[in-house]
C-alpha positions in Angstrom: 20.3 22.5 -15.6 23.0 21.7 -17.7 24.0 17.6 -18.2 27.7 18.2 -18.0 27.1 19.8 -14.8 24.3 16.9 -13.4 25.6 15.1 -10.1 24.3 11.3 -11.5 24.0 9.7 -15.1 21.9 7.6 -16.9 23.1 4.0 -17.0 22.3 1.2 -20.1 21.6 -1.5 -17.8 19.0 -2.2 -15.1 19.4 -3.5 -11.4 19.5 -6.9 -11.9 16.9 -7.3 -8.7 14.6 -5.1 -10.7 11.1 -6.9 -11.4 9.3 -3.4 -11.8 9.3 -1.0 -14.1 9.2 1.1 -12.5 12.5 0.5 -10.2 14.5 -0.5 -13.5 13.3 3.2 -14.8 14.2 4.8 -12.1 17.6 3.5 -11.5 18.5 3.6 -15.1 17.1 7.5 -15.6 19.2 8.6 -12.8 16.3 9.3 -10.5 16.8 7.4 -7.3 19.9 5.2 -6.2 20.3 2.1 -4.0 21.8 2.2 -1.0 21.0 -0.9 0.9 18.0 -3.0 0.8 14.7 -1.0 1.0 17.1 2.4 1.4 17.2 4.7 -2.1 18.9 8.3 -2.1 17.0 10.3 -4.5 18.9 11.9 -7.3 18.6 15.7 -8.1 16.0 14.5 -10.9 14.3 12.7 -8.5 14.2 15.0 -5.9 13.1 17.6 -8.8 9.7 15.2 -9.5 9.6 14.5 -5.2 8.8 17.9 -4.9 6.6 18.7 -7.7 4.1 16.2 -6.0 4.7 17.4 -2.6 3.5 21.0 -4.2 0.6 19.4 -5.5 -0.4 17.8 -2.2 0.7 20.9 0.0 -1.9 23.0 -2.7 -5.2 20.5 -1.9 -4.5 19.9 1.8 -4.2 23.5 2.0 -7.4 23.9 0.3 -9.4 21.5 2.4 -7.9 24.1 5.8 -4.9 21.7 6.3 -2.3 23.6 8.1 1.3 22.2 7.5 3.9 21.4 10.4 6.2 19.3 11.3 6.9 16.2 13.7 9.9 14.5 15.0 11.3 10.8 13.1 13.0 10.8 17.2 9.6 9.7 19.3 10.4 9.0 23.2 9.0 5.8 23.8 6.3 6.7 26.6 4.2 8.0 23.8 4.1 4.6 22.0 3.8 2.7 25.5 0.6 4.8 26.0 -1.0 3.6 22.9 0.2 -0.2 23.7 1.9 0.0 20.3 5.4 0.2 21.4 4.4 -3.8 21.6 1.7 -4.0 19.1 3.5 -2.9 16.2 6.1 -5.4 16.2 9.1 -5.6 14.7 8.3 -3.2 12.0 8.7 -0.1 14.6 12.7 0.2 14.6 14.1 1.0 18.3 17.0 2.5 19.7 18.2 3.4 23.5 20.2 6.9 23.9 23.7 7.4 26.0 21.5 7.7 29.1 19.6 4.3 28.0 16.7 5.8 27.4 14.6 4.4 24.5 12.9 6.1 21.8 11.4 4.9 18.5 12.1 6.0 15.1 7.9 7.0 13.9 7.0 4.7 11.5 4.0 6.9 11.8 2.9 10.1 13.6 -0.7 9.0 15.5 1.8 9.3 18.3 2.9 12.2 18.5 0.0 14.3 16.8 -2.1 13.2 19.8 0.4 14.0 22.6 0.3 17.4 20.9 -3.5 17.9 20.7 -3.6 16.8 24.3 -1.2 20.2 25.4 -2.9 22.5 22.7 -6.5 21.8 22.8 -8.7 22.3 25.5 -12.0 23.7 23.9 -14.6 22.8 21.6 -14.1 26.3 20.2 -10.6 24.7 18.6 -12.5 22.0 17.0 -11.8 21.0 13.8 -8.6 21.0 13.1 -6.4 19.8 9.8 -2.7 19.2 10.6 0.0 17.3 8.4 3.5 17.3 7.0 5.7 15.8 5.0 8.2 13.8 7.2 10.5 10.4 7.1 9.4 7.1 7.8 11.1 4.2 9.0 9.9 1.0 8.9 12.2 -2.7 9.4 10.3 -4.3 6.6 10.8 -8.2 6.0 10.9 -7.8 2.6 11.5 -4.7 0.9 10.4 -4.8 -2.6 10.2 -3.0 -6.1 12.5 -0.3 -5.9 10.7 2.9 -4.3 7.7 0.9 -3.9 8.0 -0.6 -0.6 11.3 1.0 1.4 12.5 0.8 5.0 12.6 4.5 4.7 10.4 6.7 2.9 8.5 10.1 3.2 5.2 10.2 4.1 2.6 13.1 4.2 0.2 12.3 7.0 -2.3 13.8 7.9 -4.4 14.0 11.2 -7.9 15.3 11.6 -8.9 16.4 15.4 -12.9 16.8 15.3 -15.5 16.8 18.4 -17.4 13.9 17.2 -18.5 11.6 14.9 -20.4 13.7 12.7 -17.4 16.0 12.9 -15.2 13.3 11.8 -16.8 11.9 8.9 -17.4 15.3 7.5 -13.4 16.2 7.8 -12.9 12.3 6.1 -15.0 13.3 3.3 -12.9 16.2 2.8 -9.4 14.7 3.2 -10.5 11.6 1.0 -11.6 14.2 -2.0 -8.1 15.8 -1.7 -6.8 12.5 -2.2 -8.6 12.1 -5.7 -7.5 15.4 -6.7 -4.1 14.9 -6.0 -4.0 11.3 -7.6 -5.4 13.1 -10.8 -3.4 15.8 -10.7 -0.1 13.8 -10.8 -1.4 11.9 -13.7 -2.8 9.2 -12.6 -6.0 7.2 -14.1 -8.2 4.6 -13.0 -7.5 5.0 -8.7 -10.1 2.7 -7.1 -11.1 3.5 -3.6 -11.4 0.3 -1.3 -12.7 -0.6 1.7 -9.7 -1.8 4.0 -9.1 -3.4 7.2 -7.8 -0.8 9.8 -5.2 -3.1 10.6 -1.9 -1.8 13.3 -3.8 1.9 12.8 -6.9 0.6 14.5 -10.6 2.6 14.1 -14.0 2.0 12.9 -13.3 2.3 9.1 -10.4 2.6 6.5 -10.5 3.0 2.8 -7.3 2.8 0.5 -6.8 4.2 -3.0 -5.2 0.9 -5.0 -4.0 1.3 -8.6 -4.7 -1.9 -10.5 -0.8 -3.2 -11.4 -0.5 -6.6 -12.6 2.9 -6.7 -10.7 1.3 -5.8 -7.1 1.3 -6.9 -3.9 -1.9 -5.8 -2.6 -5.8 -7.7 -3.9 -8.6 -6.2 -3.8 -12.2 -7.5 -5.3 -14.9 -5.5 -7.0 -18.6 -6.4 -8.0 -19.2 -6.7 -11.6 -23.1 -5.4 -10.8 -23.2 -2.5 -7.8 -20.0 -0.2 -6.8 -18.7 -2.1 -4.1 -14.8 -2.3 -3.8 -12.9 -3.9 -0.6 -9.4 -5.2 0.0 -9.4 -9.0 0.2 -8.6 -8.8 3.7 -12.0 -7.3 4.6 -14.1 -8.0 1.4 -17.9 -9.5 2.6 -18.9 -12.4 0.1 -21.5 -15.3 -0.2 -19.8 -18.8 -0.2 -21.4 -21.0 -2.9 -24.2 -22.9 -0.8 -22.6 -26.2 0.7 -23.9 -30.1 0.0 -27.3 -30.7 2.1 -28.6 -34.2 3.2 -29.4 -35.5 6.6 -26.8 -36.1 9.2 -25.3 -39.2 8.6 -22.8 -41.2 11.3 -19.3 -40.3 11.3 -16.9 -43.0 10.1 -13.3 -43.4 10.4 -12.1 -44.2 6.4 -8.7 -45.1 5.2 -7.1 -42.7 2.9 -3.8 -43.6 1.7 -1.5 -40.8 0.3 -3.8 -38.3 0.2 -2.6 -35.2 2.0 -4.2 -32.3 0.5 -8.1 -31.2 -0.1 -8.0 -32.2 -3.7 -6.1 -35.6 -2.8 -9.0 -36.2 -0.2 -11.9 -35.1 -1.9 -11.1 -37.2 -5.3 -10.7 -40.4 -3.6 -13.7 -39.9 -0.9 -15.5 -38.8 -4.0 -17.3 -35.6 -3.0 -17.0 -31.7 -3.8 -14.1 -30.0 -1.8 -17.0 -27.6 -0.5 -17.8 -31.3 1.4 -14.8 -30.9 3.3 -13.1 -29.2 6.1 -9.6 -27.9 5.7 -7.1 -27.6 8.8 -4.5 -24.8 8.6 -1.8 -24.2 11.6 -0.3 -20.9 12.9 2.1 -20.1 16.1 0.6 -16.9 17.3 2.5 -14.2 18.6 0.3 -11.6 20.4 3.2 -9.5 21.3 2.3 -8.4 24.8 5.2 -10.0 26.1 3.5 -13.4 26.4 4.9 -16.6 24.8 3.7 -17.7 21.5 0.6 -19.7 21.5 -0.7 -22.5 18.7 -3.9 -21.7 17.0 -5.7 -24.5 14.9 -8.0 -22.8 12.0 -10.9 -24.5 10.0 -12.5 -23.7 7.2 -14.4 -25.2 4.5 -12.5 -26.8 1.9 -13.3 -25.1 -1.4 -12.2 -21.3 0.2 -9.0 -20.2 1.7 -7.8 -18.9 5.1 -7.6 -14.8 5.7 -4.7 -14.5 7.9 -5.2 -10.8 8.7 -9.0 -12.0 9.5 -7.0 -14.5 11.8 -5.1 -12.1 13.5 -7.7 -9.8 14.3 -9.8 -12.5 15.8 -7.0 -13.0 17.9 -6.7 -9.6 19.1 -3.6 -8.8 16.9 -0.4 -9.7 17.1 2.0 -11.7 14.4 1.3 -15.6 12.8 3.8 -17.7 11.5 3.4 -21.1 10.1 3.3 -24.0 12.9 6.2 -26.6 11.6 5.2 -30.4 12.0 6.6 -30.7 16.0 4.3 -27.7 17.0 1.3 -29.5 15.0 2.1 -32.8 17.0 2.6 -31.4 20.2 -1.0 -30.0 19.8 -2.3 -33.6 19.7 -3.0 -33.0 16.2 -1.4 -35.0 13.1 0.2 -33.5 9.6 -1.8 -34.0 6.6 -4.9 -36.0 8.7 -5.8 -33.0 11.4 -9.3 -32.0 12.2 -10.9 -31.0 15.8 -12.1 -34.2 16.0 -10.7 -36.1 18.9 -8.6 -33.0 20.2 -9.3 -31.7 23.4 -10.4 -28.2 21.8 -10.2 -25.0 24.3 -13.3 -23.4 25.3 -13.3 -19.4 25.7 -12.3 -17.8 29.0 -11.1 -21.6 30.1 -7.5 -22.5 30.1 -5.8 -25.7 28.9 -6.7 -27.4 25.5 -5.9 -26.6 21.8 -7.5 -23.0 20.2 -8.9 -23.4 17.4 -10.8 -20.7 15.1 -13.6 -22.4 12.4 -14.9 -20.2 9.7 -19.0 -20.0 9.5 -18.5 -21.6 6.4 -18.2 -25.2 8.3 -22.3 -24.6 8.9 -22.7 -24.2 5.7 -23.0 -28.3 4.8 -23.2 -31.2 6.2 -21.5 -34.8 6.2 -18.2 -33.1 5.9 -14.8 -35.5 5.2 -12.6 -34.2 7.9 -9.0 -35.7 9.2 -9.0 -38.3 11.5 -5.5 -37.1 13.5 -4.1 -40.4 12.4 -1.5 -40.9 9.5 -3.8 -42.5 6.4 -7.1 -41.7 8.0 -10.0 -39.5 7.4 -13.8 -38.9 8.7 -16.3 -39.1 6.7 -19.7 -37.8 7.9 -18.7 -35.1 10.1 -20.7 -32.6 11.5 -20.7 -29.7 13.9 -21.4 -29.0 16.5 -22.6 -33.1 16.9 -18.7 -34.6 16.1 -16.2 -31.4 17.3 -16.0 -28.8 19.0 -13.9 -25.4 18.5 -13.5 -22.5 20.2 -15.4 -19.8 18.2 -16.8 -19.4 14.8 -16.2 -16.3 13.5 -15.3 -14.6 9.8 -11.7 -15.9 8.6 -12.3 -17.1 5.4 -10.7 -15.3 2.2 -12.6 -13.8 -0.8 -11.7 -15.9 -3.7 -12.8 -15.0 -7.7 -15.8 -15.6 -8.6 -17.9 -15.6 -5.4 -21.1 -13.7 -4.9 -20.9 -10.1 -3.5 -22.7 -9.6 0.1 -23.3 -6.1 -0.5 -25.8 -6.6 -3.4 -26.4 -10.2 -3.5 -26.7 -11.1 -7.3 -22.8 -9.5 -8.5 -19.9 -11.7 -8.7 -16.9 -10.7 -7.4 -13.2 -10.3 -9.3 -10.1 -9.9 -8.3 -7.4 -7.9 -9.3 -4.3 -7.3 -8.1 -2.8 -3.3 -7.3 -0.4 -1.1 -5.7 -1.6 0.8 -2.7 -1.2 4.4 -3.1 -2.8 5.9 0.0 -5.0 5.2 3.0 -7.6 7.0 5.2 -8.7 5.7 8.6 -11.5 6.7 10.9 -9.9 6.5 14.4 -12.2 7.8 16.5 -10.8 8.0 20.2 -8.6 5.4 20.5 -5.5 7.1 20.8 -7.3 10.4 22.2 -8.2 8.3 25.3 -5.4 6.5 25.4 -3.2 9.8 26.8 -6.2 12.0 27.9 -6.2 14.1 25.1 -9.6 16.0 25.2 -11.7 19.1 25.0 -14.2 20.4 26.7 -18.0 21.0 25.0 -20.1 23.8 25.4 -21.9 22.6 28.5 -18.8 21.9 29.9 -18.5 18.2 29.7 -15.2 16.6 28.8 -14.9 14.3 25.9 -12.0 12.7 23.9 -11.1 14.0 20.3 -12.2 12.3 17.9 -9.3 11.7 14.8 -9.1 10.4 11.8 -5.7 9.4 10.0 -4.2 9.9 6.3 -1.3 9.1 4.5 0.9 8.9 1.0 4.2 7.2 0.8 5.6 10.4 -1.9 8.5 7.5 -3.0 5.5 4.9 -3.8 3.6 7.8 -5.5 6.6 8.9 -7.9 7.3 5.2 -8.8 3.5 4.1 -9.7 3.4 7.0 -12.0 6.5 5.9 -13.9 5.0 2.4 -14.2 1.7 4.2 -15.5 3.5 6.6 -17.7 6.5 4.5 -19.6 7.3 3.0 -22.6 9.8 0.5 -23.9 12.2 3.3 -24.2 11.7 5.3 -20.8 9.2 7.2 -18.9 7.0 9.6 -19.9 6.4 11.8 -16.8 3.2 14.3 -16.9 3.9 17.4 -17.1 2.5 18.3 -13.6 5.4 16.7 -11.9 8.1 16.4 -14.7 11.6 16.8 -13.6 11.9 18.9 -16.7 9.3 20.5 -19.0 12.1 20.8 -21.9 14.9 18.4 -22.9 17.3 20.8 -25.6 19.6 18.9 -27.1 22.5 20.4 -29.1 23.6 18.0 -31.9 26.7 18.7 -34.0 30.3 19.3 -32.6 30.9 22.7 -34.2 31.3 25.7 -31.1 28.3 27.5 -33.0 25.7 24.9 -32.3 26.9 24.8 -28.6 27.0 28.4 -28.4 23.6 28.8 -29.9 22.0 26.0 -27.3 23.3 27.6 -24.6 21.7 31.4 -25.6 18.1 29.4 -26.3 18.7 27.7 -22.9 18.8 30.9 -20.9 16.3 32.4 -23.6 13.9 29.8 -22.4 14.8 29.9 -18.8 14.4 33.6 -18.4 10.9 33.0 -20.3 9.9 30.6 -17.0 10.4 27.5 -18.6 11.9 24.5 -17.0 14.8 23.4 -19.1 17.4 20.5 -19.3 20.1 20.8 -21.4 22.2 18.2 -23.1 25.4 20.2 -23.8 27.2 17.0 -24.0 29.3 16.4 -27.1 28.1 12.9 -27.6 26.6 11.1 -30.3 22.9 11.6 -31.3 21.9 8.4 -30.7 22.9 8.7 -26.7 21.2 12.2 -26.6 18.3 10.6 -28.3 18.4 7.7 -26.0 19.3 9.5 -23.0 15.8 11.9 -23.8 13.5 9.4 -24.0 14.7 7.4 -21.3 14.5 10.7 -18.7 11.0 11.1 -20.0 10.8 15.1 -20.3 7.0 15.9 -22.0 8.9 18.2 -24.5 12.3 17.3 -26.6 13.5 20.3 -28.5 16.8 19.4 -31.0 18.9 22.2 -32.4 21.1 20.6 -35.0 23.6 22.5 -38.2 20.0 22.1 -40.5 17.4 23.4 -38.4 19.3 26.3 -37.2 20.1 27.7 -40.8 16.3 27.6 -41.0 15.9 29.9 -38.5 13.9 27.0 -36.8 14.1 23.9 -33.4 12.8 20.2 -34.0 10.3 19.5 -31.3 9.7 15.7 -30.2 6.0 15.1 -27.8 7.5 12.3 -25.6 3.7 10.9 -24.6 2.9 11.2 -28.2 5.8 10.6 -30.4 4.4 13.6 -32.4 7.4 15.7 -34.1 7.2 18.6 -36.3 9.8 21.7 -36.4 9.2 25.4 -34.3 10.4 29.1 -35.4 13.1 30.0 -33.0 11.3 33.2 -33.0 8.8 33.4 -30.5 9.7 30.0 -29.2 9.0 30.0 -25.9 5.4 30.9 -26.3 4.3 28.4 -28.1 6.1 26.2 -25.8 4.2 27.3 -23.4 1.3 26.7 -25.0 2.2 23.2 -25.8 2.8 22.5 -22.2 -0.4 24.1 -21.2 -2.0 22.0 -23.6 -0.2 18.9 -22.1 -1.5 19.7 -18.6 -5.3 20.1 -19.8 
C-alpha cells in the first residue's frame, strides 16, 4: 500500500474524550474512526490488524475441531422469549418491530440462536461433541460506552458454542476452548493474561472464568492471593472478613447522634471499630419480568462494602438503581439513621413488609451501633436475630484489599484493576431445555445438550494490545498482527529517490513481504513521526546517502535498534528479522 493512495490519515491531535491510550492511538494512527458514541468504523489499517487476529483465532479454534459458521445479527424474538431473556437482558438487548410488526432482536449474543439450531440438527449421541463458532456483529445499548474500541455499542465478537452429552463431556470441550484462548492471547502479543473466576452473570451456568489484563485504566477488579493461585472477579471472589468485636449481649439503647450520617461519622463519636457497626444501603429493584419495581433494604457490616451484582443475583436478576430519599421514606425507613430495627421487615414467601437482604457478616459481632430510623438517632447494642429481623442472610458483601483468601485461608488478597479480554462459561442445559433441544443416548433415553459458551470482543482485543505495545510516540504492534511488517520511506524530493522506493517496494512485495510505503513528498520529520506513530515492527529509509551506498537504514520500532542493510539481498534478511521478531 502506497500512502498517497491510503483512504484515512494520521492526525496530530487526539479525541479530546480520549482517556486511553489506547483510543488516542488509534484515532490518531488512522486505525479506527468515531462515528457516534460507542460506534467506530475501522480504517483499512485497522481492518488490516482486525483480521490478522481473526487468522490467529480461526487457526486455534480450528485446531481444537472448531468448525466456523455463521449466525444472523436479525434474531426473531420467539427465540429470546424461550430463554426468558427477551426480558432478562434488559435494556442492553436493542429491539426493533418489522413492516408486519413483528419483533426481532439485534443478537447481542448467539446462545440464541446456536441452540435453536442444535435442536433441528442434532438428534443422536453419535453427533456429540460438537465445536461451532464465528466471527459476527454485536449490538449492545450500553449506558456508557467507554475508551474508544474498548467498550462499543457495536462490536465483533467470535463466539463460540460447545454442544457435548454431559458434564464430563463439557468440561473436557472447556478445557480445550480455554487453552485456545491462551494461545491466542499469546500469539497476538500479549503478556501477563490472568484467568479469573467470574460470576456467570445474564449468560447464566454453573461456572465462568475470564481472561483480565491488569490495566491501571480498567473497568473491571479482580483479586488474587499473594500465597496459593487463586484469582476471582470481585463480583464472585470468596474471602474471610476480619473477625468482628465479641462480648456478651448487651441491651439495645436508643443514643443521640448529632450530624453524623456516615459509618466513619457514627463509629468516631459512638467510639467503636466500624466492623462494630451495621451499614444500611438502598436499591429500587427492577426484576424485569414485567412486574413493577420493588425497594430492597441491604445490610452489611460496617468495615466492608455492598456487591451489587451479589445483590442482584440474590434477587433472581434483574436491574438496581439507587433508592432516592422519598423511596427510602416510604419504606418506613429514615436517610442517614436506617436500620431494620423497628421496620416491619418481610418474611420469605409472605407478602407485605419491607425486603431486606443482610450480609453473614452482621453474625460476625455483636453489640452492633445500628440506625435508629429517626433523624439524630442511633442503637447502640444491637444484635440479631434478638433486636431485627430481615428477610434472608445470604453472601452480598464485596471483596475489599487486604482481606484473607477463603480458598487457602492464610493469603491475603489484592486487588487490581484490568480489562476483560474474554470469557468462558459452563452452561449446562439451561438454554438446551429451555427449547427442547436434545439427543438421544445409546440406550435410547432423551437428554438435553449440555453447552458451554465463549467469546472475544476482536475491537477490545486490538485496542488492549496497542495499550500493551505503545510508547510516547505511537504503537508498536507485534509482528503477528501488524498492519504492516515494513514502513519504507523515501526521503529526498529528487524523481530518483521516488523512483528507486517504488522498484524496492514491489521488490519486496513480490518477495512476500507486507509493505507500506510513504511515497509522500513531505518532510522527514512527518515521515518519521508518521512511522512511529503507525507502529510498523520494521522502518526501512532510502534517502540521496544511503542509496549511493548501495545500502537502506533500518529502524526496530519495539527496539529503537538502527543500523544500515545492503540493498542486495534485502528482503532476506528482512525476513529473517521479522522471523526473529515473531520468536
Amino acid at each position: 500500500m502506497r500512502i498517497s493512495q491510503l483512504f484515512g490519515r494520521t492526525l496530530r491531535d487526539a479525541p479530546a474524550d480520549a482517556e486511553l491510550p489506547s483510543h488516542r492511538l488509534a484515532v490518531r494512527g488512522g486505525f479506527a474512526r468515531p462515528i457516534s458514541a460507542g460506534i467506530y468504523a475501522l480504517m483499512p489499517l485497522g481492518w488490516r490488524v482486525f483480521r490478522k487476529i481473526g487468522a490467529i483465532i480461526r487457526e486455534e479454534m480450528d485446531a481444537i475441531g472448531g468448525q466456523e459458521m455463521l449466525m444472523p445479527v436479525l434474531n426473531p424474538a420467539e427465540l429470546w422469549q424461550a430463554t426468558g431473556r427477551w426480558a432478562s437482558f434488559g435494556p442492553v438487548l436493542q429491539k426493533l418491530a418489522n413492516r408486519d410488526g413483528r419483533d426481532f432482536a439485534l443478537a447481542a449474543t448467539h446462545e440464541e440462536v446456536v441452540t435453536a439450531l442444535a435442536l433441528r440438527e442434532i438428534d443422536s449421541y453419535r453427533q456429540l461433541p460438537q465445536i461451532v463458532y464465528h466471527i459476527q456483529t454485536k449490538v449492545r445499548d450500553e449506558v456508557r460506552p467507554r475508551g474508544g474500541l474498548i467498550r462499543l455499542r457495536e462490536f465483533t465478537m467470535k463466539d463460540a458454542y460447545t454442544l457435548d452429552p454431559d458434564v464430563e463431556s463439557l468440561q473436557a470441550s472447556y478445557k480445550r476452548v480455554y487453552q485456545a484462548y491462551i494461545n491466542i492471547f499469546e500469539r497476538v502479543g500479549l503478556r501477563g493474561v490472568v484467568p479469573v473466576e467470574a460470576d456467570t452473570g445474564l449468560m447464566g451456568g454453573s461456572a465462568s472464568h475470564e481472561f483480565v489484563i491488569p490495566n491501571e485504566r480498567g473497568e473491571d477488579s479482580f483479586v488474587m492471593c499473594d500465597r496459593c493461585s487463586y484469582a476471582a472477579n470481585v463480583e464472585t471472589a470468596e474471602f474471610i472478613a476480619p473477625p468482628g468485636v465479641a462480648g456478651d449481649l448487651l441491651p439495645m439503647e436508643k443514643v443521640a447522634t448529632p450530624d453524623c450520617k456516615t459509618i466513619a461519622d457514627v463509629a468516631a463519636f459512638v467510639g467503636v471499630p466500624t466492623r462494630q457497626t451495621l451499614k444500611a444501603v438502598f436499591y429500587m429493584h427492577d426484576p424485569l419480568n414485567g412486574a413493577s419495581e420493588q425497594f430492597v433494604f441491604a445490610l452489611v457490616r460496617g468495615d466492608l462494602e455492598i456487591n451489587e451484582t451479589r445483590v442482584i443475583n440474590a434477587l433472581g436478576g434483574g436491574l438496581l438503581r439507587p433508592a432516592e430519599e422519598h423511596e427510602i421514606e416510604a419504606a418506613g425507613a429514615t436517610p442517614g439513621y436506617a436500620s431494620p430495627a423497628g421496620l416491619k421487615v418481610r418474611k420469605t414467601g409472605e407478602p407485605g413488609g419491607v425486603p431486606v437482604l443482610a450480609d453473614r457478616s452482621i453474625k460476625n459481632g455483636a453489640n452492633f451501633v445500628v440506625g435508629a430510623n429517626d433523624a439524630g438517632y442511633h442503637h447502640i447494642n444491637a444484635n440479631y436475630p434478638r433486636d431485627f429481623d430481615v428477610t434472608a442472610v445470604v453472601d452480598i458483601a464485596e471483596a475489599a484489599d487486604g482481606l484473607t483468601c477463603a480458598r487457602c485461608g492464610a493469603g491475603t488478597l489484592h486487588i487490581h484493576t484490568a480489562i476483560e479480554l474474554g470469557h468462558c462459561f459452563m452452561l449446562g442445559t439451561r438454554y438446551s431445555e429451555a427449547v427442547g433441544a436434545t439427543y438421544d443416548d445409546a440406550e435410547g433415553k432423551t437428554r438435553p445438550i449440555v453447552m458451554g459458551s465463549y467469546g472475544i470482543g476482536l475491537e477490545r482485543l486490538m485496542a488492549v494490545i496497542i495499550e500493551q505495545h505503545h510508547d510516547e510516540h505511537g504503537i508498536i504492534w507485534p509482528a503477528s498482527v501488524a498492519p504492516f511488517e515494513v514502513h519504507l520511506l523515501t526521503l529526498g524530493r529528487s524523481d530518483a529517490i521516488h523512483e528507486r522506493g517504488g522498484a524496492l517496494y514491489e521488490e519486496l512485495r513480490a518477495a512476500g513481504l507486507d509493505v507500506l510505503l510513504d511515497d509522500r513528498r513531505e518532510r522527514a520529520g512527518v515521515k518519521f513521526n508518521d512511522a512511529d506513530l503507525v507502529g510498523a515492527p520494521l522502518r526501512l529509509t532510502l534517502s540521496e546517502n544511503t542509496l549511493e551506498a548501495g545500502e537502506v537504514e533500518y529502524k526496530r520500532r519495539h527496539a529503537g535498534e538502527r543500523g544500515r542493510l545492503p540493498l542486495d539481498g534485502l528482503a532476506g534478511q528482512l525476513r529473517a528479522m521479522l522471523d526473529d521478531l515473531s520468536a
